[in-house]
C-alpha positions as CSV (number, residue, x, y, z in Angstrom):
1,X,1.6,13.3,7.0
2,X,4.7,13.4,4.9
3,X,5.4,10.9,2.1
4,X,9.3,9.6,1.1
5,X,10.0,8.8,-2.2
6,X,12.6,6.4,-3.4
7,X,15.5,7.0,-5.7
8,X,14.7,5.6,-8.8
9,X,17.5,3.4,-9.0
10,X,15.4,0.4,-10.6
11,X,12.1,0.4,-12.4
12,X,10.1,-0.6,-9.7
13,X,11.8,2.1,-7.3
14,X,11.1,5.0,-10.2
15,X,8.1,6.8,-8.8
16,X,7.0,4.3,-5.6
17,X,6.9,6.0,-2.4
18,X,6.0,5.2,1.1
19,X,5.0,6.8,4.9
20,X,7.5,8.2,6.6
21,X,7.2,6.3,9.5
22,X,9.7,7.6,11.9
23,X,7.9,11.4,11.8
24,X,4.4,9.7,12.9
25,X,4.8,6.7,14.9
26,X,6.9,6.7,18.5
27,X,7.8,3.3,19.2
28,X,7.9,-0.4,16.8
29,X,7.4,-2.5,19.6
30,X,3.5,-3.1,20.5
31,X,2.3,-4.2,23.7
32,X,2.9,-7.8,24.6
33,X,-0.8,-8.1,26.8
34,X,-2.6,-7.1,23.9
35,X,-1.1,-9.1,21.0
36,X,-2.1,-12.2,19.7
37,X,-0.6,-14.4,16.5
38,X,-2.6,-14.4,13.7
39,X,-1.7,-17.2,11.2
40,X,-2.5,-16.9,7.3
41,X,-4.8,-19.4,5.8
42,X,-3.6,-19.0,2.6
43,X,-6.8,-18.6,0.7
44,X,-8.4,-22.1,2.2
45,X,-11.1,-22.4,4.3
46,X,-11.6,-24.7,7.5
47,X,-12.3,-27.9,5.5
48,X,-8.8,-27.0,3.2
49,X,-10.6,-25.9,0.3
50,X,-9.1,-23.2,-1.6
51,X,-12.0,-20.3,-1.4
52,X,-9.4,-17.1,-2.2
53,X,-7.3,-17.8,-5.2
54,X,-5.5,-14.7,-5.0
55,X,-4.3,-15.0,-1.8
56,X,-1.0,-15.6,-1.1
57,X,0.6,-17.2,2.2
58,X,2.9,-15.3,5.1
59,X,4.3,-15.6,8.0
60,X,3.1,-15.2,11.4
61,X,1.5,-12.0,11.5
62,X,0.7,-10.2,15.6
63,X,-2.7,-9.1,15.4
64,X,-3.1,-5.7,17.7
65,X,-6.3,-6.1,20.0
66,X,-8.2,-3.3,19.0
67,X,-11.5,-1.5,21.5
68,X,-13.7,-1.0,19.1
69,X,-16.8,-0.1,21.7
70,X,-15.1,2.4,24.0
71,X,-17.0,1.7,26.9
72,X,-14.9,2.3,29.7
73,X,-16.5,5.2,30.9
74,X,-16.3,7.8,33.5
75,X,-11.8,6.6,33.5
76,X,-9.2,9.1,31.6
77,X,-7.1,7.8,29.5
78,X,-3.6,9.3,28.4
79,X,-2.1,8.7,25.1
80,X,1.3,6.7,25.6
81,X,2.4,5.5,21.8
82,X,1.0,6.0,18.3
83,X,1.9,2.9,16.6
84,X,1.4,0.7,13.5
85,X,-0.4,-1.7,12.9
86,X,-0.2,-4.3,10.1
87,X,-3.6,-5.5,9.7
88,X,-5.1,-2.4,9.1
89,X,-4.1,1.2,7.2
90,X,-4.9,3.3,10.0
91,X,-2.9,4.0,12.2
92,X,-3.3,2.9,16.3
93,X,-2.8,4.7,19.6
94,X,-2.1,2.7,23.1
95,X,-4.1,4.1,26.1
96,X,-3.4,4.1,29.5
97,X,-6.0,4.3,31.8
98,X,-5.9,5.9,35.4
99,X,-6.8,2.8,36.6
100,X,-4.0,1.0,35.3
101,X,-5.5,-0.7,32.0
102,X,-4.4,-1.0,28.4
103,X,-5.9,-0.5,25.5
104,X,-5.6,0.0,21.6
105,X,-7.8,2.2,19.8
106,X,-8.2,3.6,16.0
107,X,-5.8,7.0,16.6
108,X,-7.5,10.3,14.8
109,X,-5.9,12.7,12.9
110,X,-3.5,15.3,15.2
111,X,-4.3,12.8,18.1
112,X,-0.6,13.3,20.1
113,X,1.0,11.7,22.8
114,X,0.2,13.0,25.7
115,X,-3.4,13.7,25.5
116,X,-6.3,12.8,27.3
117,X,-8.7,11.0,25.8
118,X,-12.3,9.6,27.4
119,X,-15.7,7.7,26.4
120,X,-19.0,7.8,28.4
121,X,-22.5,9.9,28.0
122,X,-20.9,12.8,29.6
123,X,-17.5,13.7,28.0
124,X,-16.9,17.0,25.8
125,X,-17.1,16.1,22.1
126,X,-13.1,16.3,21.8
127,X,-10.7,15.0,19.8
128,X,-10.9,11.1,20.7
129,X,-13.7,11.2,22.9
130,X,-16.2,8.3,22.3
131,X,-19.8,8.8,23.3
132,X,-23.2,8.0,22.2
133,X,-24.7,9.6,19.1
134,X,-27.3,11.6,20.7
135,X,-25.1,13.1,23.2
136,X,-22.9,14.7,20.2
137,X,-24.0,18.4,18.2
138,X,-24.9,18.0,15.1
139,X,-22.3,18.4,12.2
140,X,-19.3,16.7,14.1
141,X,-16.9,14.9,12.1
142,X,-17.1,11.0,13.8
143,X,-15.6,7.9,13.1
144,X,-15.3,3.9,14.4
145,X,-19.7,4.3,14.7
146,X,-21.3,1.4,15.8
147,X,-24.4,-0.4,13.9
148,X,-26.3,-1.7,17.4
149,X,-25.4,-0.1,20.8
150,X,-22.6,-2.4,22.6
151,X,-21.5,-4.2,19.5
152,X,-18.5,-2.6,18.5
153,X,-17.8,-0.1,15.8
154,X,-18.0,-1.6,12.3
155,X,-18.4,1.6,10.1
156,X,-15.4,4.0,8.7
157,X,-12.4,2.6,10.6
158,X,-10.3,2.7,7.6
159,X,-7.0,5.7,7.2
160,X,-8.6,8.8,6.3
161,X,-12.0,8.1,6.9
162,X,-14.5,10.5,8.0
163,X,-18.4,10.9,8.7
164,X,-21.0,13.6,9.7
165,X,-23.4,13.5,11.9
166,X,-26.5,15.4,10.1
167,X,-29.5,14.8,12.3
168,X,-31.6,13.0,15.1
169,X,-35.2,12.1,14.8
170,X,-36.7,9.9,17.5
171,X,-34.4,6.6,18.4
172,X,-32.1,7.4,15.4
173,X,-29.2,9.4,14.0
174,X,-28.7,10.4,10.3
175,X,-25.4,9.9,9.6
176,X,-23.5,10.7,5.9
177,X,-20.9,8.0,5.6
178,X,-17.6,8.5,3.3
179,X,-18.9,6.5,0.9
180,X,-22.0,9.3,0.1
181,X,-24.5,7.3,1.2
182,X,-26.4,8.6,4.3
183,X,-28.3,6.4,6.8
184,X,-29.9,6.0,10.1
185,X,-28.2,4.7,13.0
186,X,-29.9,3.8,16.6
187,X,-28.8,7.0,18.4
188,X,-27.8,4.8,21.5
189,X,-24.7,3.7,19.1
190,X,-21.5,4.8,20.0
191,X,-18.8,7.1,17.8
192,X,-15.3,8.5,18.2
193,X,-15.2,12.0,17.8
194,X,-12.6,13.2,14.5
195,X,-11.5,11.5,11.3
196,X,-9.1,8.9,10.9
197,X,-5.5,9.4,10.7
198,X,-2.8,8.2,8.0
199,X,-4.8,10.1,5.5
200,X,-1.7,9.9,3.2
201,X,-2.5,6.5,3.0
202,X,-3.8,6.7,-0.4
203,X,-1.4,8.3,-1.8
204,X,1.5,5.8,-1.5
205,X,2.3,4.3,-4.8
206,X,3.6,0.6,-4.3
207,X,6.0,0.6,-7.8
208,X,6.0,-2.7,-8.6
209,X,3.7,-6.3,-8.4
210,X,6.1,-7.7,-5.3
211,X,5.5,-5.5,-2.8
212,X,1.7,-5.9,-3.2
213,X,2.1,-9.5,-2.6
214,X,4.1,-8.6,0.5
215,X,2.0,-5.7,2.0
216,X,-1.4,-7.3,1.0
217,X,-0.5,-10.8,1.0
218,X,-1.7,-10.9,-2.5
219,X,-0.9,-13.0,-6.0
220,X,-0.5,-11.9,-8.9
221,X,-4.2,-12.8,-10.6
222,X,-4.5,-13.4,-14.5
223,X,-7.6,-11.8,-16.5
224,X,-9.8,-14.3,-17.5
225,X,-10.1,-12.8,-21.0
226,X,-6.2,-14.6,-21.6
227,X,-7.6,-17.9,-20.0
228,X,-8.9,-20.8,-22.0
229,X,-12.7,-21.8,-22.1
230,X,-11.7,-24.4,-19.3
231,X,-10.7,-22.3,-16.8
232,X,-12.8,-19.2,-16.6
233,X,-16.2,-18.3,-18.1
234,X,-14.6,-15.7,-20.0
235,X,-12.1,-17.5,-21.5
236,X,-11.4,-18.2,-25.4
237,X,-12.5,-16.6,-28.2
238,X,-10.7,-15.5,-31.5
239,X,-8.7,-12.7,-31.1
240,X,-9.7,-10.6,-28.2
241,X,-13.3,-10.5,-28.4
242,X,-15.7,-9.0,-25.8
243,X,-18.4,-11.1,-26.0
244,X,-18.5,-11.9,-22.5
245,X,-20.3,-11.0,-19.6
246,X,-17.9,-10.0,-16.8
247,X,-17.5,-12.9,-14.1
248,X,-15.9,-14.9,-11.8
249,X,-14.7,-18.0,-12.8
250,X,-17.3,-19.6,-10.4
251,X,-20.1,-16.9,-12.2
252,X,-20.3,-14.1,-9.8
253,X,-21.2,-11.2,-11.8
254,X,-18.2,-8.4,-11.1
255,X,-17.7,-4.6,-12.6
256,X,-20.4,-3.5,-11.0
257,X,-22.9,-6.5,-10.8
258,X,-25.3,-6.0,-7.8
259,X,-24.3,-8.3,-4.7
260,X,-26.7,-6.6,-2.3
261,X,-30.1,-8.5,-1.4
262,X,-32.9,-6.8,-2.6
263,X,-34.5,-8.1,1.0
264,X,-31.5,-6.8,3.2
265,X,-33.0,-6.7,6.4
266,X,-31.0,-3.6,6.7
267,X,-32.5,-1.7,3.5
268,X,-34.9,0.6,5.7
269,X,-31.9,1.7,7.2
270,X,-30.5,3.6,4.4
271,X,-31.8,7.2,3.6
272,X,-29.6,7.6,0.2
273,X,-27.4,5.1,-1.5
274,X,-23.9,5.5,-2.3
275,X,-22.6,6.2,-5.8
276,X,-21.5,3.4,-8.1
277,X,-19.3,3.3,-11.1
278,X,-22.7,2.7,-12.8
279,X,-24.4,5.6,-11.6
280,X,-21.6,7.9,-12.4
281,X,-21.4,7.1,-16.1
């Protein structure tokens, strides 16, 4: 997926870059049925209380209805538009059903418009093709794989991602996730056949602070090192002493601290964990 650079005629246009858009997408209009606003809460929650302190307020943003659990089986569907979509980096392809239905999904790498795409038990394992996990061969590239069967995909639906299907042993499917970390999936569970598109996306550089604050919706944050004792846990200090564990400024342990519950109900689930910074060093 081609990448245009900008002229560097200001230091925050030396060396940024950004997706070509016109070469990928084919239309910038999305499909009125399946919109819906999504208003930004600007970092509070629902009793006003301010929650994300980096989070910046926007405008009015159309949030793109997105099937995440394919299960309209047994109809073709042809690809009409590969659009974008601003919530998320990947990019999204409308469907059109024979039976006259619309529907967004997660659009693969070299999916065109044009093709035929399908979900059920049955399908081939093509390009787009959803079905459940122990109806695929092994070694297929998957993506947008569901946790529990009808729930909806929650795993690698972001540009670029990509998993493997390894194995099947009983009532589950060993799956290697991009991450590294491999784990076992109900094999009823349902997975899109390919690997995300946009897989450019990590390669745009954004230049300068303001246009993270407009793409991500995102201040500019302070390190809590330059903050006084007051303000952050990490604050004061002569000089620039590292004395200090590093925190949020409610306490959260960050860089690396452990979030996950040793108890997760989910920890049988996983075969082999992914690498951490930690790990690494």
């Amino acid at each position: 997926m081609p990448l245009r650079f900008y002229k560097p005629t200001t230091a925050g246009r030396r060396g940024a870059s950004v997706i070509d858009y016109k070469a990928v997408l084919t239309t910038d209009r999305p499909e009125r049925s399946l919109i819906e606003a999504l208003p930004c809460t600007g970092g509070r929650n629902s009793h006003g209380r301010l929650t994300n302190r980096a989070m910046a307020g926007s405008g009015v943003r159309q949030y793109r209805k997105i099937d995440f659990k394919r299960n309209k089986d047994g109809v073709p569907a042809k690809v009409a538009t590969i659009e974008y979509d601003p919530i998320r980096t990947a990019f999204i392809a409308l469907l059109h059903y024979a039976d006259g239905e619309k529907r967004y999904i997660l659009a693969p790498k070299d999916l065109k418009v044009g093709m035929t795409v399908q979900s059920g038990e049955q399908v081939e394992p093509d390009l787009g093709n959803a079905m459940p996990l122990a109806h695929m061969p092994l070694g297929v590239v998957i993506h947008n794989i569901e946790l529990q069967p009808g729930a909806g995909a929650k795993l690698v639906r972001a540009a670029g991602g990509e998993a493997r299907l390894l194995a099947k042993e009983g009532n589950e499917a060993h799956i290697v996730l991009p991450s590294g970390e491999m784990r076992k999936v109900p094999i009823q569970c349902r997975a899109t056949v390919g690997q995300v598109g946009n897989l450019d996306n990590q390669n745009v550089v954004l230049g300068k602070a303001g246009r993270t604050w407009h793409m991500l919706k995102r201040r500019p944050t302070g390190r809590g090192m330059a903050k006084n004792p007051v303000d952050h846990p990490m604050g004061g200090g002569a000089a620039r002493r590292k004395g200090h564990i590093p925190q949020s400024p409610t306490g959260v342990l960050a860089k690396g601290g452990k979030t996950r519950k040793p108890k997760a109900r989910t920890n049988n689930q996983i075969i082999r964990r992914r690498k951490t910074r930690n790990d690494a060093g």
